[in-house]
Residue, then its C-alpha position, 0 to 999 in steps of 0.5 A: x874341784x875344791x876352791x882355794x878356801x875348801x883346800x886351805x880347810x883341809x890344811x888347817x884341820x890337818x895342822x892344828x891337828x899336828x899343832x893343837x895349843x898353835x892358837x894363831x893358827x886356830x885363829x887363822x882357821x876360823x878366819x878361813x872358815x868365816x870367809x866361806x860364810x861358815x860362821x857357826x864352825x868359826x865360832x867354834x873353833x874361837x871358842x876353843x882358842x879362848x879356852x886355851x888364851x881366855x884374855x885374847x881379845x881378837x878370838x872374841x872380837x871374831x867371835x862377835x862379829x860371825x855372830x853379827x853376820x849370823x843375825x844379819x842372815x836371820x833377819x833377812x830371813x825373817x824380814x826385818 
């Protein structure tokens, strides 16, 4: 059974599918998506929200801090 999360993914796929320049909800898709700890698909869907509204602070602000969270699991990773 999916989680709450898994189930919300699909509802925004279908919905930014329906609505594809609704920047807000690409925004809240990627939020979805970096709560499951998903940060790469996060970027990605960011990305494409600056492509539409490059002046949107918080899509790069999201953006760097899934990055963030990125490094913080190389580093563990690695050891450092």
């Amino acid at each position: 059974r999916l989680d709450r999360r898994e189930e919300a993914e699909k509802y925004y796929s279908e919905a930014v599918s329906a609505d594809p320049d609704n920047v807000n909800l690409q925004i809240e898709q990627g939020q979805n998506l970096a709560e499951q700890q998903k940060f790469r698909p996060a970027i990605k869907v960011w990305e494409s929200v600056l492509e539409k509204a490059p002046t949107l602070i918080d899509a790069r602000q999201l953006i760097e801090a899934a990055k963030f969270e990125l490094q913080k699991r190389r580093d563990a990773i690695l050891g450092k």
